[in-house]
C-alpha positions as CSV (number, residue, x, y, z in Angstrom):
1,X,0.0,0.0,0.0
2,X,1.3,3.4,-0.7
3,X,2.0,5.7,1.8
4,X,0.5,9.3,1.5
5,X,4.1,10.9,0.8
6,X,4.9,8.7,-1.7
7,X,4.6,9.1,-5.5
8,X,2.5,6.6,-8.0
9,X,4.6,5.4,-10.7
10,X,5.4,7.8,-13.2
11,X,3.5,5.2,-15.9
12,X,0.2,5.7,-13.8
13,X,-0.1,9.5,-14.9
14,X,-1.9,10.2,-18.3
15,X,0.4,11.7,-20.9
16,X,-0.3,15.5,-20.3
17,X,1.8,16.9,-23.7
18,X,0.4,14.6,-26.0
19,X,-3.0,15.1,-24.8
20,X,-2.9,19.0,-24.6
21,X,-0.7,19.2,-27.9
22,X,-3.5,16.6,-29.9
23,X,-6.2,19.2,-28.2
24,X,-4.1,22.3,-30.0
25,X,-3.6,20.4,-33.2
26,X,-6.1,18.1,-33.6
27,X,-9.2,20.1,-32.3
28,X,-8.2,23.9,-32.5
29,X,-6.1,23.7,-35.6
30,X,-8.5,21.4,-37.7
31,X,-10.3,22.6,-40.1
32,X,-12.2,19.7,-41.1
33,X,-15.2,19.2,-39.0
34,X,-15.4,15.5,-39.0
35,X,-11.2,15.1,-38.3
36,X,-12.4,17.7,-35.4
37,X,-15.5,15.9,-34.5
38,X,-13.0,12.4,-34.0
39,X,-10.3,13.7,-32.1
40,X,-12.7,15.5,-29.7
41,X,-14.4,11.5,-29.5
42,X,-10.8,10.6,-28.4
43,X,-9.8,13.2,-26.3
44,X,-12.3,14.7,-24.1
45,X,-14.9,12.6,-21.5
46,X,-18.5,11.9,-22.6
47,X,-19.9,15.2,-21.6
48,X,-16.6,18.0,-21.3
49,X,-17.3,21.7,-20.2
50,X,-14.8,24.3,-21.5
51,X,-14.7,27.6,-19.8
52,X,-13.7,30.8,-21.8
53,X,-13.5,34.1,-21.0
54,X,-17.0,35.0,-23.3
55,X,-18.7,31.7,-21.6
56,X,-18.9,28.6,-20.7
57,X,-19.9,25.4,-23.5
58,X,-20.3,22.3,-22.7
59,X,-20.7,19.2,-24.7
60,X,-18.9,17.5,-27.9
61,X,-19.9,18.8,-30.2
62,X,-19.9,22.5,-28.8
63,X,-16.6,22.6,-28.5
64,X,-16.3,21.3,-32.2
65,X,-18.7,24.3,-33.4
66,X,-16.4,26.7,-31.1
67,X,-13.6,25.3,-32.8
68,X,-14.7,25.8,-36.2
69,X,-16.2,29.2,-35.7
70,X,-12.7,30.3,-34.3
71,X,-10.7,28.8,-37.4
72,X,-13.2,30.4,-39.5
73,X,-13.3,34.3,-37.7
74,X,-9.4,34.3,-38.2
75,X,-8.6,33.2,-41.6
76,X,-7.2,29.9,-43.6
77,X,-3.8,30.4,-42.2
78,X,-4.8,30.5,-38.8
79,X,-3.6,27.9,-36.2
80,X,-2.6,27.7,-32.9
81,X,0.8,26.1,-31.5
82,X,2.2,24.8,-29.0
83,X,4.7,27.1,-26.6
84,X,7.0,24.3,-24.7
85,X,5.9,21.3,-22.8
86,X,2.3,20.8,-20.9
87,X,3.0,20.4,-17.3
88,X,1.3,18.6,-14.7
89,X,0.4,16.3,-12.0
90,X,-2.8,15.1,-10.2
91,X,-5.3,15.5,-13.0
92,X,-4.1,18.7,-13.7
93,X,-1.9,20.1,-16.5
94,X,-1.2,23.0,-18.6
95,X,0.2,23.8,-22.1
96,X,1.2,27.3,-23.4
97,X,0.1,28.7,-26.6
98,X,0.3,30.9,-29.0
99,X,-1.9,32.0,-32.4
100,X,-1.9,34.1,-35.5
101,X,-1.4,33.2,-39.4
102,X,1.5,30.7,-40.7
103,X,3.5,33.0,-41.5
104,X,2.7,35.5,-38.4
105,X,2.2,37.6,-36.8
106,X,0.8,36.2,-33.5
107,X,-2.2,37.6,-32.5
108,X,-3.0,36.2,-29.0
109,X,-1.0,34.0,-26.5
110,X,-2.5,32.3,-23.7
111,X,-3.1,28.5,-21.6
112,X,-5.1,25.9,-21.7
113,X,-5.6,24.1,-18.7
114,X,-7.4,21.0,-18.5
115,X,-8.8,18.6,-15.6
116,X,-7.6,14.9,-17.2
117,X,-9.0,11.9,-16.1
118,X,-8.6,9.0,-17.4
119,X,-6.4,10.2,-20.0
120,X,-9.6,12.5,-21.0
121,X,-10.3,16.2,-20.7
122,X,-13.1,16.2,-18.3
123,X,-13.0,20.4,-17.9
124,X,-11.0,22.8,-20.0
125,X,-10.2,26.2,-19.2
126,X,-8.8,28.7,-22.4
127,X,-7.2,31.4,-20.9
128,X,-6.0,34.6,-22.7
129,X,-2.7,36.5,-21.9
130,X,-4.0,40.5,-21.8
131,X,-3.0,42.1,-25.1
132,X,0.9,43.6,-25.0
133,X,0.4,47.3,-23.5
């Protein structure tokens, strides 16, 4: 039995950066609905909530159509990436962004963090970096 100082085995913890980066790529970077509509299937629990600063969605398929209507407000060339490694422990990990065209410039920077159970998003907050001064 393991005592409460103790740390589970490092194979017992979800892989945060994968899960995170596929969320970037996969989800807010796809422009094809159905790819979008997959990879949310494999990512995310049956019924995820996502918290953004405008509101709060919850649901499959509501991400997807936030998704898509993000991709579409910003252009072809829009995408977001991935700023270093997700961290996290517990359930709980973050991954820095950024997003703009290809070819830049970047137009906002932020986090997602993401409540991960299971290996599945189960919550996701998007948070926004305040625009340079």
């Amino acid at each position: 039995m393991a005592q409460p100082h103790e740390t589970p085995p490092a194979s017992s913890a979800p892989d945060f950066n994968a899960i995170l980066r596929a969320n970037l790529e996969q989800v807010f970077s796809e422009r094809d609905a159905d790819k979008r509509i997959a990879a949310i299937e494999a990512l995310f629990s049956v019924d995820p909530t996502m918290y953004e600063p405008d509101g709060v969605v919850t649901g499959k398929q509501a991400i997807s159509d936030v998704a898509g209507a993000l991709l579409e407000q910003f252009g072809p060339d829009f995408s977001f990436v991935a700023q270093g490694v997700a961290v996290g422990h517990h359930g709980m990990a973050y991954l820095r962004w950024q997003a703009g065209p290809k070819e830049g410039p970047v137009v906002v920077t932020g986090a997602d963090v993401a409540e991960i159970i299971d290996g599945k998003i189960v919550r996701l907050w998007v948070l926004l970096d305040a625009p340079p001064q």
